[in-house]
C-alpha positions as a Python dict, from the first residue, in 0.01 Angstrom:
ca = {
    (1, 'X'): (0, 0, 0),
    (2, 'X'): (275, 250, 93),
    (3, 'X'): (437, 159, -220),
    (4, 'X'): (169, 253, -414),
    (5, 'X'): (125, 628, -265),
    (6, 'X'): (502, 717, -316),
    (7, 'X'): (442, 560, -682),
    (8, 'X'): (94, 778, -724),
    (9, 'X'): (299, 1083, -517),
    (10, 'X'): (591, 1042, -810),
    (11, 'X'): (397, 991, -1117),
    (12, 'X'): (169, 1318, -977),
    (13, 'X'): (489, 1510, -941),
    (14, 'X'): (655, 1397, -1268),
    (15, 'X'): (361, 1485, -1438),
    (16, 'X'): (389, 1891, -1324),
    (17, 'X'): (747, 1878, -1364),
    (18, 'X'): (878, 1842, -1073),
    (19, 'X'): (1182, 1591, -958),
    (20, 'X'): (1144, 1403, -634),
    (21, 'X'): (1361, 1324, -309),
    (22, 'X'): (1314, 1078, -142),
    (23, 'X'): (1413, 1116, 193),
    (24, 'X'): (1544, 904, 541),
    (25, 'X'): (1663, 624, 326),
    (26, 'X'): (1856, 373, 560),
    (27, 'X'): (1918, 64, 347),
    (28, 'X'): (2017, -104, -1),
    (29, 'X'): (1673, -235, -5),
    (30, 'X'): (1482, 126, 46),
    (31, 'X'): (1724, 259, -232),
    (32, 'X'): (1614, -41, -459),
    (33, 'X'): (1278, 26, -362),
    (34, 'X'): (1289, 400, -420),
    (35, 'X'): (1479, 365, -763),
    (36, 'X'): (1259, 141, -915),
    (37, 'X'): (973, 380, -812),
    (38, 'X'): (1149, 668, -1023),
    (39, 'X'): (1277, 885, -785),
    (40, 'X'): (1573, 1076, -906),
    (41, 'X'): (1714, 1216, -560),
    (42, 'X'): (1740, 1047, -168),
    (43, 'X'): (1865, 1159, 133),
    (44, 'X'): (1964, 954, 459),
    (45, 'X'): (2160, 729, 618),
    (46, 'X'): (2221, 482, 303),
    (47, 'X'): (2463, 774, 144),
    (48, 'X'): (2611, 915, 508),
    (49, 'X'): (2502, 1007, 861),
    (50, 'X'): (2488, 1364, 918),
    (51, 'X'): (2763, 1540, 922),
    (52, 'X'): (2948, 1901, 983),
    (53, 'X'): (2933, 2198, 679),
    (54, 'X'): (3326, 2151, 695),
    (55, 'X'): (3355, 1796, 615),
    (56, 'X'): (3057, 1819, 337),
    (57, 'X'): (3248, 2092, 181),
    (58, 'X'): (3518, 1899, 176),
    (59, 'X'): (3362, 1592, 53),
    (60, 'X'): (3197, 1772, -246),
    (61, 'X'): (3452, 1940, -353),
    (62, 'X'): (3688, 1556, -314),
    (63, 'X'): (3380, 1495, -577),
    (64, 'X'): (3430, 1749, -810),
    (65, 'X'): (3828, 1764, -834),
}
């Protein structure tokens, strides 16, 4: 059921134009999840815990060089 309102949320948003984050995902199998749903963006533990402005500076900019 939950699957199916992110889905319907998604294909709503997709269909104005908008792109869509998913966010507090924790796990390979959310991020699976959430992919095959279309999402484009997430946000959570799965990618890194929070952290300081200093060290995502510096880990964006690792990203970029």
């Amino acid at each position: 059921m939950k699957k199916e309102i992110v889905k319907s949320i998604t294909n709503i948003a997709h269909s104005i134009g908008l792109k869509v984050v998913a966010e507090g995902v924790e796990d390979e199998q959310q991020f699976t999840t959430i992919h095959s749903l279309g999402l484009e963006m997430i946000q959570g533990y799965y990618l890194s815990p929070p952290l300081p402005v200093d060290e995502v500076e510096a880990k964006v900019l690792a990203v970029k060089a």
